[in-house]
N, C-alpha and C positions, 0 to 999 in steps of 0.2 A: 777123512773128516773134513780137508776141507771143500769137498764137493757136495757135501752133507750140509755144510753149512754157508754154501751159495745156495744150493737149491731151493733149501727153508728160509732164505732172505729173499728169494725169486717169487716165491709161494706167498709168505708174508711179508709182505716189504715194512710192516709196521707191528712191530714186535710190544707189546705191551704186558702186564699184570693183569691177571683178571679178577685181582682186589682192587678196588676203587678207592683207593687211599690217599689218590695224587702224589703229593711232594712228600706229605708228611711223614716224616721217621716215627713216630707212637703209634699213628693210626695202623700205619702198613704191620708195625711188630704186633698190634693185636689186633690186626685182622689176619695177621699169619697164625698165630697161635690159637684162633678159633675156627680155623680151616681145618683143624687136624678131624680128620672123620668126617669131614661137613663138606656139602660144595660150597664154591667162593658164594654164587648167586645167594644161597640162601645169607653166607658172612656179611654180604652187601646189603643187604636188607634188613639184618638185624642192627648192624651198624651204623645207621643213621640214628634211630633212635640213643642209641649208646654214647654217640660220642655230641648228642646233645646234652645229655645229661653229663657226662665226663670228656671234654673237651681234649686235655690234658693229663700228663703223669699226678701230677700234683694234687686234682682235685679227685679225680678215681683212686689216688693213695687215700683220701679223706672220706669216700666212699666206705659202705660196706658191703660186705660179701652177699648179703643177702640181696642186696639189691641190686649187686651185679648179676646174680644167679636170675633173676625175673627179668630181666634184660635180653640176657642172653639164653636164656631155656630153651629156644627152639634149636639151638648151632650142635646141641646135643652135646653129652658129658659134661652139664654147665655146672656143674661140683666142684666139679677137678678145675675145670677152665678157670673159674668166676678166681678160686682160690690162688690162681698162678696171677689171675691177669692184676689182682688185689696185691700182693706180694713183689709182682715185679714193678708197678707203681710206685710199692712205696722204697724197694732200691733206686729205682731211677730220680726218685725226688730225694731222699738223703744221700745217695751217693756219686750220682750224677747231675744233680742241679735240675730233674727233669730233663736231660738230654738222654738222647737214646749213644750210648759208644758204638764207635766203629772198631772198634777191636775185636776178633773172635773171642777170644778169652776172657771178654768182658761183657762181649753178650751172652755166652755161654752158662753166667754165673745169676743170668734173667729167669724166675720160674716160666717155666712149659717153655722154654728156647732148648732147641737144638741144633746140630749142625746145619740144617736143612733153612730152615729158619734163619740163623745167626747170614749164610750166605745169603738168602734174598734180601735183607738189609742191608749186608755188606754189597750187594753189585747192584738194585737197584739205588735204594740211598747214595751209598757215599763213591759210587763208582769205581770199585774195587776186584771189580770180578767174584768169581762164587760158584759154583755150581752145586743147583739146586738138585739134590738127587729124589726126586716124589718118584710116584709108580709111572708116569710115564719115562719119565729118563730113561728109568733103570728098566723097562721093557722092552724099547725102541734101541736101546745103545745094545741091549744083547740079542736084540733082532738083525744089527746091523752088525755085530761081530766085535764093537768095542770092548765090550765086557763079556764075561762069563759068569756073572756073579749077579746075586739077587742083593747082595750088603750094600746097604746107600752109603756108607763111608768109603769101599771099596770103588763103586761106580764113581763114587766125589773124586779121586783123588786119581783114578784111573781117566776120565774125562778133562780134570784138570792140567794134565800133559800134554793132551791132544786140541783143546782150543784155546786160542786165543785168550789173555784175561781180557779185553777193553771188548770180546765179541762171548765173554761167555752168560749173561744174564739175557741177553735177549736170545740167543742160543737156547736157551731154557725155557724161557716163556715161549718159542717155536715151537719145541716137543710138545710141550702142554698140550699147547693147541692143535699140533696137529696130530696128536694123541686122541683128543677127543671127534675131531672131523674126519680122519679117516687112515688110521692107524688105531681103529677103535680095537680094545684087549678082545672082546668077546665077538667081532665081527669086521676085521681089516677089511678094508674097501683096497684091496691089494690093485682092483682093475684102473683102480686112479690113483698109484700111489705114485709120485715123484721119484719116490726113493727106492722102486723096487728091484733095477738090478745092480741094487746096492746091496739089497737085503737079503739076508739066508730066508728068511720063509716065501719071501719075492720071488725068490729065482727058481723056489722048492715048486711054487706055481706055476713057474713059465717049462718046468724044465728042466731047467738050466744047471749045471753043476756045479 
């Protein structure tokens, strides 16, 4: 792991989100929570619109579902979404002051948050570490022999031992990326991978046993 994790620091030396949320903790929780099914690009782009009109936990609690729903339509299952994003608004404004918590168990209790989520909040936000288990993690870490398992709780908690917390969020946003540039699911670019006589399908290329 952690040669895994010099290499994707070598590779990308500037590890970022590819939600455009900046600083902000509400922005970042609901553009993670309309990521589910969506790419980020499209969340990005519905997103400016939206948080012109809702700034804030406070004032999207004062909102209505309906009008989050026309907002958000394109980010797709904007039913379910608009209904979660309405709902955990207005816990965060009566139970939290409008702050987003760092606690898992307190994001946990946010509609449309889950594990996955509760952790990007926790290591990006509040510096906490986290791993983020989405379909890249969880295909690269059993490409690489971390895991054996397709369960995102199982890969969380299994990669959770193996890195670093202060190196695990940007750890994650690495896979991501280079999930999508060339560790692609449907077409690995194996002939440029960094990682590949690291990797069991790598080595299954070269060879190698």
């Amino acid at each position: 792991m952690a040669e895994v994790i010099r290499r994707l620091e070598a590779y990308y030396p500037d590890a970022h989100c590819a939600l455009e949320a900046g600083e902000d903790a509400f922005r970042l929780l609901v553009m993670a929570i309309l990521s589910a099914q969506c790419t980020d690009a499209r969340v990005n782009l519905v997103s400016g619109p939206l948080f012109a009109r809702f700034p804030d936990a406070p004032s999207m609690a004062k909102g209505s579902v309906e009008e989050l729903e026309e907002l958000i339509r394109t980010c797709g299952l904007y039913h379910s979404k608009a209904k979660n994003l309405h709902l955990t608004a207005i816990r965060l404004t009566e139970v939290y002051g409008g702050e987003v918590p760092s606690e898992m168990e307190e994001l946990l209790t946010l509609a449309g948050v889950g594990r996955k989520v509760a952790n990007l909040i926790r290591g990006d936000v509040f510096g906490l570490g986290g791993i983020v288990a989405d379909t890249h993690c969880i295909r690269i870490s059993n490409l690489l022999g971390f895991v054996s398992t397709t369960d995102p709780r199982k890969v969380e908690f299994a990669l959770d031992e193996l890195v670093p917390k202060e190196k695990q969020s940007d750890f994650c946003h690495r896979l991501v990326q280079y999930g999508r540039d060339v560790c692609i699911a449907r077409r690995p670019q194996c002939d440029v991978c960094v990682l590949r006589n690291l990797c069991d399908h790598g080595k299954k290329q070269e060879g190698t046993p």
